[in-house]
ZALOGU-441854 format. One record per residue (C-alpha): z, x, y. Coordinates in nm, 3 decimals, m for minus. Example, Ala and Ser with C-alpha at 12.3 -4.5 7.8 and 13.67 -1.06 7.14 Angstrom:
# ZALOGU-441854
{{0.780,1.230,m0.450}}
{{0.714,1.367,m0.106}}
This chain:
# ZALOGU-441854
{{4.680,1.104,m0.757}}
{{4.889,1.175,m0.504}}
{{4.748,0.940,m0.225}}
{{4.896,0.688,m0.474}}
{{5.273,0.873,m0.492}}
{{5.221,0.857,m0.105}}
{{5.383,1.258,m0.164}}
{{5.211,1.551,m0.150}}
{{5.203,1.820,m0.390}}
{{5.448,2.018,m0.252}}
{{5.664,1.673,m0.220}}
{{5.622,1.591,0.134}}
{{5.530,1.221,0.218}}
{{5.204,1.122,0.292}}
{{5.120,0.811,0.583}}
{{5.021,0.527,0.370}}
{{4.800,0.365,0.594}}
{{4.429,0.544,0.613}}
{{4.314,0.773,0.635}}
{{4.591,0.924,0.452}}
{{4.450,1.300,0.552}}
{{4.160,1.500,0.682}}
{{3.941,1.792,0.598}}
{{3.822,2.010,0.893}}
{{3.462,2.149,0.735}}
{{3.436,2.490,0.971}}
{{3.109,2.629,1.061}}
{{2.999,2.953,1.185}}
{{2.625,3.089,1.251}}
{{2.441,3.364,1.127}}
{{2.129,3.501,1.131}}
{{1.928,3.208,0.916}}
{{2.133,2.981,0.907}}
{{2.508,2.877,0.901}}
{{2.812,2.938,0.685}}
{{3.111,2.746,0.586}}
{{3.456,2.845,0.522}}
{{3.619,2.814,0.215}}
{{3.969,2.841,0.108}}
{{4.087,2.941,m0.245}}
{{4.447,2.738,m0.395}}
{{4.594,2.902,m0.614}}
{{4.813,2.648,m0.736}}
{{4.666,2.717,m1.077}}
{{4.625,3.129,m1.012}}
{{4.422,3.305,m0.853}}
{{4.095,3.290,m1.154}}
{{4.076,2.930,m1.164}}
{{3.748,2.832,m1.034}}
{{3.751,2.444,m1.122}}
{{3.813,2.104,m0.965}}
{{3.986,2.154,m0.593}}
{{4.007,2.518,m0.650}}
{{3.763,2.576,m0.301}}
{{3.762,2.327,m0.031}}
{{3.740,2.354,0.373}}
{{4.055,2.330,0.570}}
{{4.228,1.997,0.439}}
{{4.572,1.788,0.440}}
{{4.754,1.475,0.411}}
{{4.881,1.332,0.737}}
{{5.217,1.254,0.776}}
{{5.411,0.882,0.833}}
{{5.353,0.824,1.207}}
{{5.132,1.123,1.300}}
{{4.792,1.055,1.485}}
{{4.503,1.155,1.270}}
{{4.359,1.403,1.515}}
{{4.670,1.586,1.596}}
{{4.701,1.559,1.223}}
{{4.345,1.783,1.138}}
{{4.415,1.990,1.415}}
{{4.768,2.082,1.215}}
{{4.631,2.144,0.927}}
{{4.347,2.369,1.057}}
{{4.635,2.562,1.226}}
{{4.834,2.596,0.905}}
{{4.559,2.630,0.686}}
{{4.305,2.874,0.856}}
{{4.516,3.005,1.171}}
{{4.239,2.829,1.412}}
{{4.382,2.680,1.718}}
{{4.207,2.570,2.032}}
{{3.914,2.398,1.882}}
{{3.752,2.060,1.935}}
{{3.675,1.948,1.642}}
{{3.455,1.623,1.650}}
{{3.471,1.312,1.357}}
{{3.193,1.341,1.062}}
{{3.334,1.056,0.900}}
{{3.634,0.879,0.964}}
{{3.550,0.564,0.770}}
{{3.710,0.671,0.417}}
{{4.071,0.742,0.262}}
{{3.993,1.077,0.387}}
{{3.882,1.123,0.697}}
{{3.654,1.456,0.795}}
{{3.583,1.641,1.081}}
{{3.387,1.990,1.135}}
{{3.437,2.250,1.445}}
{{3.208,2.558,1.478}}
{{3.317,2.895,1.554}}
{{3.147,3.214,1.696}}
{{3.051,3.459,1.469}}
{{3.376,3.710,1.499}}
{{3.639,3.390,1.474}}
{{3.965,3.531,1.276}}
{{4.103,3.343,1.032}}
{{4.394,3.391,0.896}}
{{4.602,3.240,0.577}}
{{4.874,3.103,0.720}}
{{5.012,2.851,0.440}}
{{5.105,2.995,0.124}}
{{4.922,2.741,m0.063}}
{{4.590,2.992,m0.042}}
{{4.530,3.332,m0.150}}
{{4.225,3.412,0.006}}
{{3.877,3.275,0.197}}
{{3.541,3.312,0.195}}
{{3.236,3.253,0.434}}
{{2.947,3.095,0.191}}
{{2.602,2.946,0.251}}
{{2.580,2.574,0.170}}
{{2.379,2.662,m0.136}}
{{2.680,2.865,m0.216}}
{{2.911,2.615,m0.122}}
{{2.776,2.344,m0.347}}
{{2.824,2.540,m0.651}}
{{3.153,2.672,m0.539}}
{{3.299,2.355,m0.456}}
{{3.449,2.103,m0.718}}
{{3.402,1.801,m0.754}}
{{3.021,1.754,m0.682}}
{{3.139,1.400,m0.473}}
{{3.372,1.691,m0.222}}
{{3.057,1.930,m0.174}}
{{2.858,1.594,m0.094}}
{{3.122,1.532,0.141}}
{{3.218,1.850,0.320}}
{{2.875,2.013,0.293}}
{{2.635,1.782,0.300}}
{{2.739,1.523,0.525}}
{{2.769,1.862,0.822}}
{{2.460,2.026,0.733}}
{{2.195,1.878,0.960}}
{{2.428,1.782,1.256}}
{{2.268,2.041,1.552}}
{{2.474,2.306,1.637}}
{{2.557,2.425,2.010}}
{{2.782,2.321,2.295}}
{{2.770,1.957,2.345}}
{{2.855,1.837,2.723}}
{{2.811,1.560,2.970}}
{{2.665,1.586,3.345}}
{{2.690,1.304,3.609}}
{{2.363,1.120,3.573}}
{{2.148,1.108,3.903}}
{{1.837,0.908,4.019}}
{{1.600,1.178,3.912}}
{{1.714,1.166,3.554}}
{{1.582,0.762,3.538}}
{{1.242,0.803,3.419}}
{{1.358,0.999,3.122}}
{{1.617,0.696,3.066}}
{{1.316,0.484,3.084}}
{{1.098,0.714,2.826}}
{{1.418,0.734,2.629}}
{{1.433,0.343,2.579}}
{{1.107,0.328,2.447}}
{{1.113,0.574,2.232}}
{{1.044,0.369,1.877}}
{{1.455,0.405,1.771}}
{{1.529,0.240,2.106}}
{{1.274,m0.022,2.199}}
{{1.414,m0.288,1.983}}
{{1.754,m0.277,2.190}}
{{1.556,m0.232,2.564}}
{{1.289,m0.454,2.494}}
{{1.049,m0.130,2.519}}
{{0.709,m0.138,2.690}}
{{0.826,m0.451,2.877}}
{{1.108,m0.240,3.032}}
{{0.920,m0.074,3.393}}
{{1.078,0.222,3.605}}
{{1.120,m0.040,3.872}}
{{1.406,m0.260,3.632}}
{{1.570,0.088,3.529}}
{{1.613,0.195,3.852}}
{{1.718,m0.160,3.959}}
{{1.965,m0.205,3.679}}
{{2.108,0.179,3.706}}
{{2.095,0.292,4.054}}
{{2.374,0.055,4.187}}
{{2.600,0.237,3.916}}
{{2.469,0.612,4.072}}
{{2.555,0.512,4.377}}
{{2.917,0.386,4.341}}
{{2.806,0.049,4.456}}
{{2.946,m0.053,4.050}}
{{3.223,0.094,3.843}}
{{3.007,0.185,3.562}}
{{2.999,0.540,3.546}}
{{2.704,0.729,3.413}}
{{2.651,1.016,3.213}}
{{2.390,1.276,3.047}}
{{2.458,1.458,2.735}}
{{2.323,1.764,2.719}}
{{2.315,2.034,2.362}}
{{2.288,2.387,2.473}}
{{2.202,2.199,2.853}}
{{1.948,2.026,2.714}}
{{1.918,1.658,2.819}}
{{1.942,1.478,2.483}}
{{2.043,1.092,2.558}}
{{2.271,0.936,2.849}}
{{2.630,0.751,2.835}}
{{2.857,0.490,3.047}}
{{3.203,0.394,3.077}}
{{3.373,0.172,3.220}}
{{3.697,m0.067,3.213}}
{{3.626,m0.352,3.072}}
{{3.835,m0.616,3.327}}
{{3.566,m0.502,3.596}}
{{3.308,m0.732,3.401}}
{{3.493,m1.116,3.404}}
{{3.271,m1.249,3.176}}
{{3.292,m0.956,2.906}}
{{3.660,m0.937,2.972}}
{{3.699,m1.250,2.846}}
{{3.426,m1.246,2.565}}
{{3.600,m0.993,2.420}}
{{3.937,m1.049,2.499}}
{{4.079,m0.714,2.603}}
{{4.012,m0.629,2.982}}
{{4.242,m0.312,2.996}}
{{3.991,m0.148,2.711}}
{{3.735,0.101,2.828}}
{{3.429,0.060,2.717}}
{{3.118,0.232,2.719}}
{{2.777,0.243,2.562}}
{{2.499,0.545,2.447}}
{{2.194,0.650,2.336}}
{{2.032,0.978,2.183}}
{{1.680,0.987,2.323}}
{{1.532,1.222,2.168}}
{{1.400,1.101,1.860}}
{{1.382,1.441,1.674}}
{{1.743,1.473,1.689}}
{{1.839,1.103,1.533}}
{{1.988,1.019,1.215}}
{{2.133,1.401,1.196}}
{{2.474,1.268,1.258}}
{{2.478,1.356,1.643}}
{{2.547,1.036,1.761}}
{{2.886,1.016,1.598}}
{{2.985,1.375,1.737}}
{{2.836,1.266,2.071}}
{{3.022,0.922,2.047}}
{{3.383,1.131,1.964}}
{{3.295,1.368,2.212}}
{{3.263,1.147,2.525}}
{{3.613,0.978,2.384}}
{{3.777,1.284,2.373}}
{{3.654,1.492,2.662}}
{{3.541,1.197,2.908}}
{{3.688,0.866,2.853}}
{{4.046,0.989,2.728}}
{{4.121,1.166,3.090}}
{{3.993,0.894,3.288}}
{{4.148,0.598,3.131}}
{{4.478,0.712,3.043}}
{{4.632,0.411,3.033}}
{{4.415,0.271,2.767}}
{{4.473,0.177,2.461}}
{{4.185,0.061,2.301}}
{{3.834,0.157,2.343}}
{{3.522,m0.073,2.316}}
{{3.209,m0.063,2.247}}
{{2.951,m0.378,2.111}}
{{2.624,m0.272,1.986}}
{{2.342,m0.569,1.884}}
{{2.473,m0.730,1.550}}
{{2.105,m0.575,1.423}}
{{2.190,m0.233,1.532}}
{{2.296,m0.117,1.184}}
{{2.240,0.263,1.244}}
{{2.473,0.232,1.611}}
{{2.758,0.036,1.421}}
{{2.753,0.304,1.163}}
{{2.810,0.542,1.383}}
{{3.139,0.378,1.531}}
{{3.259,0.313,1.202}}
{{3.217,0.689,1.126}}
{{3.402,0.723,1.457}}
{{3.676,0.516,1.355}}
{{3.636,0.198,1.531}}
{{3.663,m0.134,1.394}}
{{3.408,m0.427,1.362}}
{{3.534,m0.734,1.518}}
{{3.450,m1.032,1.707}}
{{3.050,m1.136,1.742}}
{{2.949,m1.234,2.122}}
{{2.748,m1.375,2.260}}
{{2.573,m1.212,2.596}}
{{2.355,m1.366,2.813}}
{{2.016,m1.240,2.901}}
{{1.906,m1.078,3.202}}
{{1.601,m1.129,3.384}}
{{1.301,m1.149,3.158}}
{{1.526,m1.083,2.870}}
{{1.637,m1.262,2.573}}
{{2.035,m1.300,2.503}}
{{2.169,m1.145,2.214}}
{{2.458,m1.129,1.988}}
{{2.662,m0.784,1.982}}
{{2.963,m0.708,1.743}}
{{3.298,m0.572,1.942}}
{{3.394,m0.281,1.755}}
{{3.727,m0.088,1.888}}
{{3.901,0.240,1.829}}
{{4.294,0.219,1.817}}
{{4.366,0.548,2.063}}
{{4.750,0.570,1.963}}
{{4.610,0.549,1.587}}
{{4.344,0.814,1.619}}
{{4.458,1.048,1.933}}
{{4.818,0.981,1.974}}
{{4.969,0.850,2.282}}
């Protein structure tokens, strides 16, 4: 395979660290549904219909080049779409993928030779269109539940605390806020030094179509001694999140929510940081998933003390390299 040549195709040299590419998987509404865009190689003519014949947007990434400049290229070359925000699906593999959606009357247009022409297909289309089964799985599958609609983030304010508190116990959450324990009286205790600028922790409500979802903070991580030195990196921003509304978990939301705050959020306010940090409970198996799919890496286990009238626990520091991923 070519991964393994480190050279593309067409001869040009592939990164050799991963991923080694991406796929952009483009999605556009319509009346029932949504469709995906395919595009046709025609390395082996225009009638072959087998193995890599259809696939979304996709490319290797070259020696040195960011991964998300990278996908961004290749959508460019590949589709003729430019000023999108893309977010991660699944950054985890050789292969990373993304997906972007597009309004209904989005041009595209064949830029690269390497395709002859496109098509706009249903997922059920899709699946028997693309080849192998594993790349359908991948590009099709892995996008087709994650909502649609705009994704953003509001400055969180003292009204919005007793859906923070209903949030935390909802039954995903409890576990990680010690749920009907938790009272209106510690949330606004813990939270409303941080909405009134007393703390540097800033905090944040995602919102899908302006609809409150689940809330976010940041913060550098040197403004906590203890954590600073837990962890070891005090010039990382860090932050933490939750999707609250339970209808809307394990749809692969929290890993566009997590890439969106990066990109849109912490990015311009920390540009001076390298890393970003976040260290979910070391039972949190769903939340460390998410990073991973985000591309951040498990490290060092903590230890953190408890607060009042909780118990400590043990979190896993997990960190995303932001020259790797975003560039410099």
């Amino acid at each position: 395979m070519f991964g393994d040549l480190l050279r593309t195709w067409d001869g040009l040299e592939i990164a050799a660290d991963h991923p080694q590419g991406s796929t952009v998987v483009v999605r556009r509404p319509r009346c029932d549904g949504l469709d995906y865009l395919l595009l046709h190689r025609n390395a082996n003519g225009a009638a072959f219909e087998g193995d890599w014949a259809w696939t979304a947007p996709a490319g290797a990434r070259q020696p040195g080049e960011a991964v998300f400049p990278a996908a961004l290229r290749e959508l460019a070359e590949e589709a003729g779409l430019t000023g999108l925000s893309p977010w991660a699906v699944d950054l985890s593999q050789r292969w990373a993928v993304f997906a972007v959606d597009v309004p209904a009357h989005a041009a595209v247009e064949l830029v690269d030779p390497e395709h002859d022409r496109f098509e706009w297909l249903t997922p059920q289309e899709c699946r028997r269109r693309v080849l192998p089964a594993f790349v359908a799985a991948q590009q099709v599958d892995r996008t087709a539940q994650v909502p649609t609609g705009a994704l953003t983030f509001r400055p969180m304010e003292h009204g919005d605390l007793p859906t923070v508190l209903q949030w935390q116990r909802a039954v995903h959450a409890e576990d990680w806020f010690h749920g009907s324990r938790t009272t209106l009286t510690d949330v606004q205790r813990r939270y409303g030094p941080r909405l009134d600028g007393e703390q540097p922790t800033r905090m944040w409500v995602a919102q899908l179509d302006r609809v409150d979802i689940g809330y976010l903070q940041d913060y550098r991580v040197g403004d906590h001694d203890e954590y600073a030195v837990k962890t070891g990196l005090p010039d990382a921003a860090g932050f933490d999140y939750l999707i609250g509304d339970p209808s809307l978990v394990g749809r692969g939301l929290g890993t566009r929510m997590i890439w969106s705050f990066l990109v849109d959020v912490v990015v311009p306010h920390y540009p001076a940081a390298r890393t970003f940090l976040a260290s979910p409970d070391h039972r949190n198996t769903a939340s460390l998933r998410a990073l991973e799919k985000c591309g951040f890496a498990a490290g060092a286990w903590i230890d953190v003390p408890s607060r009042r009238g909780e118990p400590a626990s043990t979190e896993i520091v997990c960190t995303f390299d932001r020259v790797h991923w975003l560039g410099p």
